[in-house]
DRENTORKOL-3810 file (N, C-alpha, C; in nm, 4 decimals):
REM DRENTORKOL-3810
@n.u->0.0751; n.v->-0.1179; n.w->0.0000; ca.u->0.0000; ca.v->0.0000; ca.w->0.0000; c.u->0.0807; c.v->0.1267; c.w->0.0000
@n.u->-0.0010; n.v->0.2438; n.w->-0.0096; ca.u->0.0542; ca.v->0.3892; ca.w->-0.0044; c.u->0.0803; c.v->0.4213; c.w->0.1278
@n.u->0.2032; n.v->0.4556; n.w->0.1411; ca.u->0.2782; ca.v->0.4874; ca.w->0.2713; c.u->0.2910; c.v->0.6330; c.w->0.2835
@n.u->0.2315; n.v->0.7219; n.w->0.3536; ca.u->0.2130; ca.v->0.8561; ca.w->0.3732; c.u->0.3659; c.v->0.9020; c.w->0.5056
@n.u->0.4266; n.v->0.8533; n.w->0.5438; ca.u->0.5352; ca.v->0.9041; ca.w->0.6313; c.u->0.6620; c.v->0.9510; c.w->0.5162
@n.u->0.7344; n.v->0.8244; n.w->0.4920; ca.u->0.8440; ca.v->0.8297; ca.w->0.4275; c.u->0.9520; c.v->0.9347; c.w->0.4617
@n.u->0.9935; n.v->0.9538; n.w->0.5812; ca.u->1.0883; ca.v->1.0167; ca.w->0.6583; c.u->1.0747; c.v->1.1795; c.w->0.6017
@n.u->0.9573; n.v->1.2480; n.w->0.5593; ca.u->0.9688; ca.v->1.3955; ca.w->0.5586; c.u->0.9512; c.v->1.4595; c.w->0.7200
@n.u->0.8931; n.v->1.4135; n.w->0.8007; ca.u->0.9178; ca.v->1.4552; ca.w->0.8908; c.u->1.0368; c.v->1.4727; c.w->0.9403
@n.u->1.1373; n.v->1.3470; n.w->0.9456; ca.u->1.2522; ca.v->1.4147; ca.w->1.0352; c.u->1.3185; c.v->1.5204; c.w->0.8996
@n.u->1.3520; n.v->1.4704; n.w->0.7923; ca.u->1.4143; ca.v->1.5803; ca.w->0.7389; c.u->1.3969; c.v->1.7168; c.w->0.7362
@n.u->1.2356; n.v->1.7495; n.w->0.7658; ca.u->1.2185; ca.v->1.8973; ca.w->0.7787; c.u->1.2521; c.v->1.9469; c.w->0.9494
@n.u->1.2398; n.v->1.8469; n.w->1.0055; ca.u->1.2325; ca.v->1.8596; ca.w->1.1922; c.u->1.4141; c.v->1.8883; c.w->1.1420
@n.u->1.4679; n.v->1.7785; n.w->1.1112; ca.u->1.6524; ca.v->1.8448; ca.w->1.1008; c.u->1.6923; c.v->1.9650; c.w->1.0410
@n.u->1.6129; n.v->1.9712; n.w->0.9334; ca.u->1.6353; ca.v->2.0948; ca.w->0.8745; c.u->1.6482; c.v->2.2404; c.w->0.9637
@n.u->1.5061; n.v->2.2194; n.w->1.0062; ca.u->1.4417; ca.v->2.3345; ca.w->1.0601; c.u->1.5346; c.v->2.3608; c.w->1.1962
@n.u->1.5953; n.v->2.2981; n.w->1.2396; ca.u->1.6825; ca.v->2.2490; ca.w->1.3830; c.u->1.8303; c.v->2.3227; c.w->1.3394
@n.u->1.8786; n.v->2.2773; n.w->1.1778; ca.u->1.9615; ca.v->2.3154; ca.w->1.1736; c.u->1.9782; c.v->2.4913; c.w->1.1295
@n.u->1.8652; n.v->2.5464; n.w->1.0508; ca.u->1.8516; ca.v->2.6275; ca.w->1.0763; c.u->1.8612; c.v->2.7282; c.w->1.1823
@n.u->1.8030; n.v->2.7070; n.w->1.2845; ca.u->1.8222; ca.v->2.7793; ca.w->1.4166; c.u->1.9316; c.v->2.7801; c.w->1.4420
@n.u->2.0091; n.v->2.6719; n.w->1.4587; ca.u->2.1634; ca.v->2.6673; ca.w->1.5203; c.u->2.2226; c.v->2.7514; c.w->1.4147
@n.u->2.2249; n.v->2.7449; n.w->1.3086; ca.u->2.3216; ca.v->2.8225; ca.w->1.1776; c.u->2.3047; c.v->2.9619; c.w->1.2597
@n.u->2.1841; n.v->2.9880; n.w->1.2727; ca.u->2.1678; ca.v->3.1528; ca.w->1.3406; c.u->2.2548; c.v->3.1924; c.w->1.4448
@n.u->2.1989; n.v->3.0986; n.w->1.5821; ca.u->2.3091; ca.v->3.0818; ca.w->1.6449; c.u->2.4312; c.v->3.1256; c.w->1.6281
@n.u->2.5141; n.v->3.0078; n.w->1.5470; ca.u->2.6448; ca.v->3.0407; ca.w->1.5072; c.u->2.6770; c.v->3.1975; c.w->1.4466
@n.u->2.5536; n.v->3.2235; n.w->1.3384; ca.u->2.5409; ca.v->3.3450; ca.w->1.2262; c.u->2.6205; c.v->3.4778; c.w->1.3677
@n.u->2.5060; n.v->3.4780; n.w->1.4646; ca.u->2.4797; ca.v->3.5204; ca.w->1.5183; c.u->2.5864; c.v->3.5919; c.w->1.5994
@n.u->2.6492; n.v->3.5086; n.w->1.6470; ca.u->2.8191; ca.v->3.5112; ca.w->1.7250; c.u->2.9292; c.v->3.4960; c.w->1.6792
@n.u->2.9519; n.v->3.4881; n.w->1.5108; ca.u->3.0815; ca.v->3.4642; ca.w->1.4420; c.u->3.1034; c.v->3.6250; c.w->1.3746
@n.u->3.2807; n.v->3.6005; n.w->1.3900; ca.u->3.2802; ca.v->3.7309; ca.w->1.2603; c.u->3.3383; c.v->3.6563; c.w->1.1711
@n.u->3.3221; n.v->3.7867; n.w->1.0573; ca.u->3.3360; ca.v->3.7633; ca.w->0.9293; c.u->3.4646; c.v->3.8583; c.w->0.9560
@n.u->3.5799; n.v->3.7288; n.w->0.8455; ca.u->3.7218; ca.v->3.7603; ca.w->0.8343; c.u->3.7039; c.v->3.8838; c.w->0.7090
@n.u->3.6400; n.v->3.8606; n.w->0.6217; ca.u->3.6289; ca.v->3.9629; ca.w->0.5253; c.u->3.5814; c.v->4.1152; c.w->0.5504
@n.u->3.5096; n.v->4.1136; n.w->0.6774; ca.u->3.4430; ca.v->4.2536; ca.w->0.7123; c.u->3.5402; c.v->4.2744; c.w->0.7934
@n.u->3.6158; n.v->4.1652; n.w->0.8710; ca.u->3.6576; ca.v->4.2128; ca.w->1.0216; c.u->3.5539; c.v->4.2495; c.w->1.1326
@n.u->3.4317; n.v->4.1947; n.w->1.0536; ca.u->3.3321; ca.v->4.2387; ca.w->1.2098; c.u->3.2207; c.v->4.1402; c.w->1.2073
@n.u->3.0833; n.v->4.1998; n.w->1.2023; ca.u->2.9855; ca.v->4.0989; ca.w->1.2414; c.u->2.9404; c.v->3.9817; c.w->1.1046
@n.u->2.9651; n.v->3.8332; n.w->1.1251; ca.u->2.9168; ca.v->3.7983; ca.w->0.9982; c.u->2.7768; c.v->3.7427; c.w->0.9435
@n.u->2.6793; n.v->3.8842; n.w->1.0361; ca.u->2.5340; ca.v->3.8836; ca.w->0.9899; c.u->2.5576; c.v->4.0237; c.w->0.9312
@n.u->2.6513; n.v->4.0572; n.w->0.8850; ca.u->2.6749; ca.v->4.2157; ca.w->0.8049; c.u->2.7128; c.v->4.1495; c.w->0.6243
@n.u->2.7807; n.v->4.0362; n.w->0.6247; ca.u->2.8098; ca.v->3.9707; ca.w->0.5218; c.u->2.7151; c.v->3.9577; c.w->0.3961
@n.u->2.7335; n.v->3.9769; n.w->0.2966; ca.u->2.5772; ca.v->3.9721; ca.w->0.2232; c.u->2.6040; c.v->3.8274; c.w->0.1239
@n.u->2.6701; n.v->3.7765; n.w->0.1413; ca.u->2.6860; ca.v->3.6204; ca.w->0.0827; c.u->2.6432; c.v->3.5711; c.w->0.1568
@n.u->2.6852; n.v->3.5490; n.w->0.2868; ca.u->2.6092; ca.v->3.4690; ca.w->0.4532; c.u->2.4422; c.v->3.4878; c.w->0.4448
@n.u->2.4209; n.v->3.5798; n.w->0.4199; ca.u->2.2884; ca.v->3.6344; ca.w->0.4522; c.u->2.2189; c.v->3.6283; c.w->0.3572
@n.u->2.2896; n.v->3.6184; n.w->0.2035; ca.u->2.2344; ca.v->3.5499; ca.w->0.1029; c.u->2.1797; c.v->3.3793; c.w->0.1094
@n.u->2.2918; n.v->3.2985; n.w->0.1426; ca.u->2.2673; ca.v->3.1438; ca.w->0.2065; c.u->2.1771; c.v->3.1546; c.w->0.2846
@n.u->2.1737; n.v->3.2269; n.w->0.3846; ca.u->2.1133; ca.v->3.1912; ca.w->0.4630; c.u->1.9475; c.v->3.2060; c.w->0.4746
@n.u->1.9608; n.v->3.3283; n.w->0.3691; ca.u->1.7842; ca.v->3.3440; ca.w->0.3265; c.u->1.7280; c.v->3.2150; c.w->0.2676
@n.u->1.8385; n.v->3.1937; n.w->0.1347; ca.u->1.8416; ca.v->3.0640; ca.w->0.0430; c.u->1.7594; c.v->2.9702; c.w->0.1146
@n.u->1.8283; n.v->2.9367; n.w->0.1969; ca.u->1.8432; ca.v->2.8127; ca.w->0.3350; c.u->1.6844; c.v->2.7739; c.w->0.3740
@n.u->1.6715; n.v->2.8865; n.w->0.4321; ca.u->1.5125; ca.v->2.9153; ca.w->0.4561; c.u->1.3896; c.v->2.8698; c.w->0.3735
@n.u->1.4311; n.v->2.9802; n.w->0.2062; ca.u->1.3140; ca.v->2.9407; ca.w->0.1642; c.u->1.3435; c.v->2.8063; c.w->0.1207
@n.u->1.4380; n.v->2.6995; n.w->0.0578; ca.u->1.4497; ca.v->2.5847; ca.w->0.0282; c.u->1.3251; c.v->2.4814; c.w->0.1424
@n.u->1.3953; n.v->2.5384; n.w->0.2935; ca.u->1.3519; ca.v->2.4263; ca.w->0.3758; c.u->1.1973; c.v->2.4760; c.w->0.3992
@n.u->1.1498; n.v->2.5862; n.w->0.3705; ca.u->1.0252; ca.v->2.6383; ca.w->0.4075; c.u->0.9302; c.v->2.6027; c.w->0.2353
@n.u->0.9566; n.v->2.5645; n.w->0.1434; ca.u->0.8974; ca.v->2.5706; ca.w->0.0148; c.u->0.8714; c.v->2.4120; c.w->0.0033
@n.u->0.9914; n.v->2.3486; n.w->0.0631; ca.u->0.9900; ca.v->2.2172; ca.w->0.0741; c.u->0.8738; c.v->2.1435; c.w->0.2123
@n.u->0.8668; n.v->2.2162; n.w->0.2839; ca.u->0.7521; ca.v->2.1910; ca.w->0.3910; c.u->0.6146; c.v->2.1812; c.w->0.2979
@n.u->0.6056; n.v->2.3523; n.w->0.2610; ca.u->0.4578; ca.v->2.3370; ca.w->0.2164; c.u->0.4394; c.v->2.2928; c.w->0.1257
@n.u->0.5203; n.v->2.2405; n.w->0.0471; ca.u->0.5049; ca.v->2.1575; ca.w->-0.0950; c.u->0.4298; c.v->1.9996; c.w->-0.0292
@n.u->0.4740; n.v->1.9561; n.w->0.0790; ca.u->0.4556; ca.v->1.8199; ca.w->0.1380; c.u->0.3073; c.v->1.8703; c.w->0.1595
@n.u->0.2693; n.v->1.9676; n.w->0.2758; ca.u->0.1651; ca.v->2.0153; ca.w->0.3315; c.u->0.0304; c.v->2.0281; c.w->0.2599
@n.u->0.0694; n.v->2.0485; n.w->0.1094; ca.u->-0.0145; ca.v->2.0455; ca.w->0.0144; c.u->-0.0121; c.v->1.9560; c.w->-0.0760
@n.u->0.0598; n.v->1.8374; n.w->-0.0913; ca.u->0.0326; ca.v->1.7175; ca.w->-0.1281; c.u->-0.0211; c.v->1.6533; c.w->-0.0208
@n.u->0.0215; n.v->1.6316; n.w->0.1069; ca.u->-0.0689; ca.v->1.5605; ca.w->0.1674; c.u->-0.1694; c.v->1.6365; c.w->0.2141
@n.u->-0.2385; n.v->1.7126; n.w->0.2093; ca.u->-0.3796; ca.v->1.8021; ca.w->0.2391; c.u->-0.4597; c.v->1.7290; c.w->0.1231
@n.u->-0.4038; n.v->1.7219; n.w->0.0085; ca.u->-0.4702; ca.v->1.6419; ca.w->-0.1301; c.u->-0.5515; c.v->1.5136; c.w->-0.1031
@n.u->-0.4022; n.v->1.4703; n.w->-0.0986; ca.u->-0.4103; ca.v->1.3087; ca.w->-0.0993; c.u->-0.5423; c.v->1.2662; c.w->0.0533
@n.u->-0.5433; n.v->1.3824; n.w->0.1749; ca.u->-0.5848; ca.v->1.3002; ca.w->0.2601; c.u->-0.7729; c.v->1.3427; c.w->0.2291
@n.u->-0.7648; n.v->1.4569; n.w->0.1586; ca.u->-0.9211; ca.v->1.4563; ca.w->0.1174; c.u->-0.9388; c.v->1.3527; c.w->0.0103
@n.u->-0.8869; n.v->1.2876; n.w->-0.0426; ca.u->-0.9293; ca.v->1.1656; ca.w->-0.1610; c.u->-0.9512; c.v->1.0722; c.w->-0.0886
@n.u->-0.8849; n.v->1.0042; n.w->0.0077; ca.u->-0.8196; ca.v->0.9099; ca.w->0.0871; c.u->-1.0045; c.v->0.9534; c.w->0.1829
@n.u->-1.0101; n.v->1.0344; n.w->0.2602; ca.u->-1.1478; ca.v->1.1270; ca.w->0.3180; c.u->-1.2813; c.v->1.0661; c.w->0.2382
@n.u->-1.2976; n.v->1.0661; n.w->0.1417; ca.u->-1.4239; ca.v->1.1002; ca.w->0.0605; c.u->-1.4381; c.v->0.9133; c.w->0.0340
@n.u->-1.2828; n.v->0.8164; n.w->0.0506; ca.u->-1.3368; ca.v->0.7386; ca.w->-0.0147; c.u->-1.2383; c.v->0.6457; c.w->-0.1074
@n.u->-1.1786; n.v->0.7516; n.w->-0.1913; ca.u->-1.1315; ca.v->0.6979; ca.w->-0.3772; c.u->-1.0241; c.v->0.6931; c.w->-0.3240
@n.u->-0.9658; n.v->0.6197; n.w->-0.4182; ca.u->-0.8235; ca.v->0.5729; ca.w->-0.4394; c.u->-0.7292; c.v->0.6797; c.w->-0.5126
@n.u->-0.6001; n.v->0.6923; n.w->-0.4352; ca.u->-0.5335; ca.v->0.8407; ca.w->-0.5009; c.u->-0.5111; c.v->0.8249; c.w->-0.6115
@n.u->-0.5064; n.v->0.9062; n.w->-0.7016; ca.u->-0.4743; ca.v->0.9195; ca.w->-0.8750; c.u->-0.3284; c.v->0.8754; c.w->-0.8527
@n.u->-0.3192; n.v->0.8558; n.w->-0.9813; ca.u->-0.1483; ca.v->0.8391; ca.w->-1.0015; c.u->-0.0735; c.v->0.9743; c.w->-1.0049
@n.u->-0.1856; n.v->1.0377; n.w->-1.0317; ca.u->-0.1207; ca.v->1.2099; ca.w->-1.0307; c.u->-0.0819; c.v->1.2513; c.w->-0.9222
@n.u->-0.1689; n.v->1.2389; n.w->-0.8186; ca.u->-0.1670; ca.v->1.2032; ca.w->-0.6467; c.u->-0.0449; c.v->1.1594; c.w->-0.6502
@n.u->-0.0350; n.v->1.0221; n.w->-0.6976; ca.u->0.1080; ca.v->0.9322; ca.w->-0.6121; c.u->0.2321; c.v->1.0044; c.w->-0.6624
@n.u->0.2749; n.v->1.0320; n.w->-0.7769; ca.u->0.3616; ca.v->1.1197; ca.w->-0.8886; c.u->0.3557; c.v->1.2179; c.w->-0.7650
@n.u->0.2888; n.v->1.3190; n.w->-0.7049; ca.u->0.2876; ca.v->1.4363; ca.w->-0.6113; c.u->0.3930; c.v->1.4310; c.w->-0.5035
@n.u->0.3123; n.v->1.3313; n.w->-0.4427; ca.u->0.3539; ca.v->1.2599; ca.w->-0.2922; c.u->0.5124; c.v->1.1939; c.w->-0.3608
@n.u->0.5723; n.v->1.1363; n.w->-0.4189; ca.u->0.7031; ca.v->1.0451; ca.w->-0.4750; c.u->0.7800; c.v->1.1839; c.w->-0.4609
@n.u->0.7280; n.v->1.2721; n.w->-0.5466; ca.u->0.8099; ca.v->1.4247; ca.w->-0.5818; c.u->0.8492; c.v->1.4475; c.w->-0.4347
@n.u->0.6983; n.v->1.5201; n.w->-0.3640; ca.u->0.7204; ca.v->1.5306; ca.w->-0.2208; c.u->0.8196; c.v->1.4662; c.w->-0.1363
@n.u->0.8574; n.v->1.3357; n.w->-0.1473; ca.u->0.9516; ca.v->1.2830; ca.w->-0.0040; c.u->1.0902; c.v->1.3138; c.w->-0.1117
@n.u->1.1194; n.v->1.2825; n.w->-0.2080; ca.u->1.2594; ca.v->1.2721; ca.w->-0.2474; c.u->1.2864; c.v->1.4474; c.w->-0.2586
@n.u->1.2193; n.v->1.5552; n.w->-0.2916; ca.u->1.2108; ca.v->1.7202; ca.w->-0.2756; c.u->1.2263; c.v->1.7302; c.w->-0.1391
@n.u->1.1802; n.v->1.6477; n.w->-0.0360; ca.u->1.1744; ca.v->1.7237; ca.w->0.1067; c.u->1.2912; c.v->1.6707; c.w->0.1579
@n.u->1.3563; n.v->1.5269; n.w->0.1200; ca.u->1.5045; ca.v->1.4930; ca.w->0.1455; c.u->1.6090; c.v->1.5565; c.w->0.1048
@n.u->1.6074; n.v->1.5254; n.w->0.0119; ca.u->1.7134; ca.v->1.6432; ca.w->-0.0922; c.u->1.7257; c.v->1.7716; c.w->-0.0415
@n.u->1.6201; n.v->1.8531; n.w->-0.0593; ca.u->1.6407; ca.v->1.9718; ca.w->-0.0907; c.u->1.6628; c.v->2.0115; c.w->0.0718
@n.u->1.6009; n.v->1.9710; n.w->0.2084; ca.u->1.6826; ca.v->1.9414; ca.w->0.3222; c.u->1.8171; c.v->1.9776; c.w->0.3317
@n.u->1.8700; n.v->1.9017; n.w->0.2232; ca.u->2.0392; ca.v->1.8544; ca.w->0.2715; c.u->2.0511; c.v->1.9355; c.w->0.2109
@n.u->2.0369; n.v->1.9868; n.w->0.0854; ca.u->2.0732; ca.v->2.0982; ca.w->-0.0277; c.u->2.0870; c.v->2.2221; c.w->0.0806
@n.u->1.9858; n.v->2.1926; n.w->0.1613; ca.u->1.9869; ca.v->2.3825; ca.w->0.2656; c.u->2.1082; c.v->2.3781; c.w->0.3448
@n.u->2.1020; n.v->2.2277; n.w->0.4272; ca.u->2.1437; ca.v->2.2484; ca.w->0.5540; c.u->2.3351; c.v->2.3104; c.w->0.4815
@n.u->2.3110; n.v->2.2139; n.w->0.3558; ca.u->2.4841; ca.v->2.2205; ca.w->0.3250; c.u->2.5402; c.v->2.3768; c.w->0.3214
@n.u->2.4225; n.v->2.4939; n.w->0.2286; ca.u->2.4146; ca.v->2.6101; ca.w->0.2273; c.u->2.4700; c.v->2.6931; c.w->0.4085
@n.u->2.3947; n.v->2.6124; n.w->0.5140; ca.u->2.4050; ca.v->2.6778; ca.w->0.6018; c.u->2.5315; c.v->2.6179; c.w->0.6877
@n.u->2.5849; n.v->2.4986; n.w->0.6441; ca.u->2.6972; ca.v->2.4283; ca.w->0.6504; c.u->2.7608; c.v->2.5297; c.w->0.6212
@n.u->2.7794; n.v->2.5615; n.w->0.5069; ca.u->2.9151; ca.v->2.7100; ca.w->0.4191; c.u->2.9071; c.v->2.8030; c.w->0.4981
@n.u->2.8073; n.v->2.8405; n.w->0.5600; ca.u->2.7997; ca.v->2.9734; ca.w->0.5920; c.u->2.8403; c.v->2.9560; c.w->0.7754
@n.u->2.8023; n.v->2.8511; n.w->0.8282; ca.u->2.8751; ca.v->2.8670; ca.w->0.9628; c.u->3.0675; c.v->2.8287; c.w->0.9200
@n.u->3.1196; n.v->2.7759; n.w->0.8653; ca.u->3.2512; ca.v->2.7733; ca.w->0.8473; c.u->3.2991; c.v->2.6574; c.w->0.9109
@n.u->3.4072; n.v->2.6398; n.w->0.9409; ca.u->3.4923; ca.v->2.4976; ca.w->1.0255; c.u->3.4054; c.v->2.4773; c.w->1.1061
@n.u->3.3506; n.v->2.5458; n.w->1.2148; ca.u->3.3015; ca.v->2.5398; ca.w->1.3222; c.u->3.2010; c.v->2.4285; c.w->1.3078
@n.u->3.1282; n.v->2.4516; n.w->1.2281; ca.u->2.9931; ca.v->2.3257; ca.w->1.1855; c.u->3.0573; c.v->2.1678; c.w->1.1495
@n.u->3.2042; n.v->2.1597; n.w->1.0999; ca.u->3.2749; ca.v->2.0553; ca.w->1.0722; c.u->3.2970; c.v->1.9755; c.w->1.1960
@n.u->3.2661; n.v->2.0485; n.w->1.3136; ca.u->3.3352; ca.v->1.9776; ca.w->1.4261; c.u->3.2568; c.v->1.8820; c.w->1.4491
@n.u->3.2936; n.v->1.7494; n.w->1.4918; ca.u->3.1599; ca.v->1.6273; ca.w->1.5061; c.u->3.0788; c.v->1.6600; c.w->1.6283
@n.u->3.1247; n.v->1.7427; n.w->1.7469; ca.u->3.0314; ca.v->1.7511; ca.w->1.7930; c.u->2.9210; c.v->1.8970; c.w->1.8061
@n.u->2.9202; n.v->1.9205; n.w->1.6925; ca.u->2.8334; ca.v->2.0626; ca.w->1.6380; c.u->2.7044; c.v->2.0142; c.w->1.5835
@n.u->2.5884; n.v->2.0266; n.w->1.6614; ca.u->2.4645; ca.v->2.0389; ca.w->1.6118; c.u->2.4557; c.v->2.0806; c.w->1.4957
@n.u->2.4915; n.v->2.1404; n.w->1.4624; ca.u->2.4984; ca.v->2.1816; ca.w->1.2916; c.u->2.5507; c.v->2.0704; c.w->1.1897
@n.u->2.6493; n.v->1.9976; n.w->1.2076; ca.u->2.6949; ca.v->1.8821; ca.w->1.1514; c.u->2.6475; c.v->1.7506; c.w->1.1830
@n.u->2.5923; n.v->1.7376; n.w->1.3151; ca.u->2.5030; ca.v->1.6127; ca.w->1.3088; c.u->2.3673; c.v->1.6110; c.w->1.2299
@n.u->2.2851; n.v->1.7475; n.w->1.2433; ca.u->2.1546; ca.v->1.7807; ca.w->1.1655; c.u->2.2520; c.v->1.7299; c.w->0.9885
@n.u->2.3045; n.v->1.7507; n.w->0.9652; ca.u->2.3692; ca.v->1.7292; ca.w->0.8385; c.u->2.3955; c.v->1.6190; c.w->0.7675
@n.u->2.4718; n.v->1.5304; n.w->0.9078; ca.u->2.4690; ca.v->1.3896; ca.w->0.9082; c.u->2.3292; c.v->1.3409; c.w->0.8851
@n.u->2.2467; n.v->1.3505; n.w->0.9547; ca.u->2.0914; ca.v->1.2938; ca.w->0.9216; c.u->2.0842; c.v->1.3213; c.w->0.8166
@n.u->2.0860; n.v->1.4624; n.w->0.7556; ca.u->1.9806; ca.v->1.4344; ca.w->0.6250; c.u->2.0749; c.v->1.3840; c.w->0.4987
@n.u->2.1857; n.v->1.3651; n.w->0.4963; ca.u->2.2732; ca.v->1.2655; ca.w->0.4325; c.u->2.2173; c.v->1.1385; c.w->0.4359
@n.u->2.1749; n.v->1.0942; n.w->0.5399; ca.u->2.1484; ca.v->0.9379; ca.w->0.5885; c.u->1.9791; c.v->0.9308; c.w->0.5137
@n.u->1.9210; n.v->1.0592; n.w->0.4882; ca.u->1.7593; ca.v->1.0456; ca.w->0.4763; c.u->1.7873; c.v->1.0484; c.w->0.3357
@n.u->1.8684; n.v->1.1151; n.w->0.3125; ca.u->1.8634; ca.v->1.1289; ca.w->0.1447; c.u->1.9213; c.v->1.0399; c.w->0.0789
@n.u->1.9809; n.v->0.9349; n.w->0.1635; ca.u->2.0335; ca.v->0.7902; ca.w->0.0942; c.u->1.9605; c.v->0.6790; c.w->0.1239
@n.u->1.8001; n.v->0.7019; n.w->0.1773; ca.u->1.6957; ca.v->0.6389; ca.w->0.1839; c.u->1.6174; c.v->0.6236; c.w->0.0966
@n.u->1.5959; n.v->0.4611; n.w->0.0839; ca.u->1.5571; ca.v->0.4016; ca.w->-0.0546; c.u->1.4328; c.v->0.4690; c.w->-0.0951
@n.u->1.3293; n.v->0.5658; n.w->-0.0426; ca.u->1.2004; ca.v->0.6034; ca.w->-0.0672; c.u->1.2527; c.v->0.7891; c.w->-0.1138
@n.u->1.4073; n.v->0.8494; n.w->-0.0566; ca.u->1.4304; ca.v->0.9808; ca.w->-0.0867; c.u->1.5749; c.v->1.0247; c.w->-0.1359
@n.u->1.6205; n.v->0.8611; n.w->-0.2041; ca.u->1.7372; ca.v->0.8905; ca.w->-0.3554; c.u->1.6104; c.v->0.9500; c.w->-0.4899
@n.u->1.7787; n.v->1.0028; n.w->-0.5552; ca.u->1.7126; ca.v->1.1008; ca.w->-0.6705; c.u->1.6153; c.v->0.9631; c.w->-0.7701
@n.u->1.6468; n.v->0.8557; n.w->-0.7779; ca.u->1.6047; ca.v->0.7674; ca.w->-0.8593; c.u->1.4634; c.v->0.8152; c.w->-0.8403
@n.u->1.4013; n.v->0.8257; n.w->-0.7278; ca.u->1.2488; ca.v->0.8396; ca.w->-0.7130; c.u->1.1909; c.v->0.9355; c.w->-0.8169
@n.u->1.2734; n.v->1.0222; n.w->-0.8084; ca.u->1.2265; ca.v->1.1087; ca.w->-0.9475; c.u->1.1715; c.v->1.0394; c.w->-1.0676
@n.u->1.2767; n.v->0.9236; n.w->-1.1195; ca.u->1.1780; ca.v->0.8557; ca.w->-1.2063; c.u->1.0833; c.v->0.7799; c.w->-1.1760
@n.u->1.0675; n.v->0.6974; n.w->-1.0667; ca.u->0.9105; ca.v->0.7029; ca.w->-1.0463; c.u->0.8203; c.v->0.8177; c.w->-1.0704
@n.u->0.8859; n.v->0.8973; n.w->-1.0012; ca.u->0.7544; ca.v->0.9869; ca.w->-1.0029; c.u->0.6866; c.v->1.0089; c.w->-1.1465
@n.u->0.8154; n.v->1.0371; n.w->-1.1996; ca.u->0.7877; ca.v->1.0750; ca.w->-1.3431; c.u->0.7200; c.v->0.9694; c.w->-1.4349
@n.u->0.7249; n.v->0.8371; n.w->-1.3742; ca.u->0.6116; ca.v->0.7638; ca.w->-1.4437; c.u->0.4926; c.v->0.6979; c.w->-1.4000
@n.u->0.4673; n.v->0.7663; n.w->-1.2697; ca.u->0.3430; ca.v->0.7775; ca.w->-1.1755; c.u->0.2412; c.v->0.8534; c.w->-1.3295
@n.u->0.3084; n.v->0.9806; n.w->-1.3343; ca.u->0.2377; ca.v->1.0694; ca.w->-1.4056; c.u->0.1638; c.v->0.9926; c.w->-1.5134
@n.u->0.2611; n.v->0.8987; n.w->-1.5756; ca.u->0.1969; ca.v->0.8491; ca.w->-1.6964; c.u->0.1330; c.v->0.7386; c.w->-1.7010
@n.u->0.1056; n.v->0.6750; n.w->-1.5838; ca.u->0.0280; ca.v->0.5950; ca.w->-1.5411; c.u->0.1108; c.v->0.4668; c.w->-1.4868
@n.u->0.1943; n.v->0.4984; n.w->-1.5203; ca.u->0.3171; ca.v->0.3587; ca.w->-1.4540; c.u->0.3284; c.v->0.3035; c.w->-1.3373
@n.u->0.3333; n.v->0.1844; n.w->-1.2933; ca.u->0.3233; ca.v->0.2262; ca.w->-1.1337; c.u->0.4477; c.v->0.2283; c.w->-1.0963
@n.u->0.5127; n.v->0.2713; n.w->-0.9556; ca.u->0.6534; ca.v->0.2250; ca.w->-0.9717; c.u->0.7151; c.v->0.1062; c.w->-0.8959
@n.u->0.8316; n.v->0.0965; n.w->-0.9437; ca.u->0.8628; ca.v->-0.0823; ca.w->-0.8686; c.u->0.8691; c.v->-0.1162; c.w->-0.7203
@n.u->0.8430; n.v->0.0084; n.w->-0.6130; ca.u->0.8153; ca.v->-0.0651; ca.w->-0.5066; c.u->0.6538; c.v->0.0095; c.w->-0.4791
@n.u->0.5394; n.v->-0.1104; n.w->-0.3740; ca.u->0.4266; ca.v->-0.0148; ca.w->-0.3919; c.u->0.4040; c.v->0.0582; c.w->-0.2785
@n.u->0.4659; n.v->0.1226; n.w->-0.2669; ca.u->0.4642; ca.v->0.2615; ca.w->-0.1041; c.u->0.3977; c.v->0.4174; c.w->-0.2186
@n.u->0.3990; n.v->0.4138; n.w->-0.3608; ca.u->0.3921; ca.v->0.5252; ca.w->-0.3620; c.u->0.2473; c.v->0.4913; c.w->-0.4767
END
């Protein structure tokens, strides 16, 4: 059957986690290039907007596939393949693009985030580990992409 989890939760819960801490760090580091604060930086503060909307576009993208899927699922019917194609997009977009941020906010805290024991680099570690999860590698993309056309894909979670 159709499996509605598929680890978007923790990836946005890490995300969103690592976010805060990046601030944190943002917050109390200088910038060698200004010599002063490196929330004055406009590359930092560029990432770090980046960062945001990635992990915030990637939420409500889920939020509104599954708002879909759970009124079909509600009424009765069986989700379209257009539905499932949605939801496939949804977990491998909310893994990915996760790690795609956190790495952004990785650059922008500096060594400091490298250290193993930096909240910032363990949130990192996870979504490495989510995004090499068999339901949120890029392959899913081609499922998805032949959800659309009526295909089903080779495992049935989606």
């Amino acid at each position: 059957g159709f499996v509605v989890g598929s680890g978007v939760a923790p990836a946005l819960g890490a995300a969103a986690e690592a976010f805060e801490t990046a601030q944190e760090v943002l917050t109390g580091k200088t910038s060698t290039a200004l010599m002063g604060p490196a929330t004055r930086e406009p590359t930092a503060l560029a990432a770090f907007a980046r960062a945001g909307a990635m992990i915030g576009s990637a939420r409500s993208y889920v939020y509104d596939t599954l708002g879909d899927l759970f009124a079909t699922v509600q009424r009765g019917d069986e989700p379209s393949f257009a539905q499932r194609a949605q939801w496939a997009g949804a977990v491998v977009n909310t893994g990915t693009t996760c790690r795609d941020a956190v790495q952004l906010l990785v650059d922008v805290a500096g060594s400091a985030a490298l250290e193993r024991s930096s909240p910032l680099n363990r949130r990192f570690r996870d979504l490495n580990v989510i995004a090499q999860h068999g339901l949120t590698q890029r392959r899913v993309w081609e499922w998805a992409g032949g959800l659309y056309f009526g295909r089903p894909a080779p495992v049935p979670v989606y």
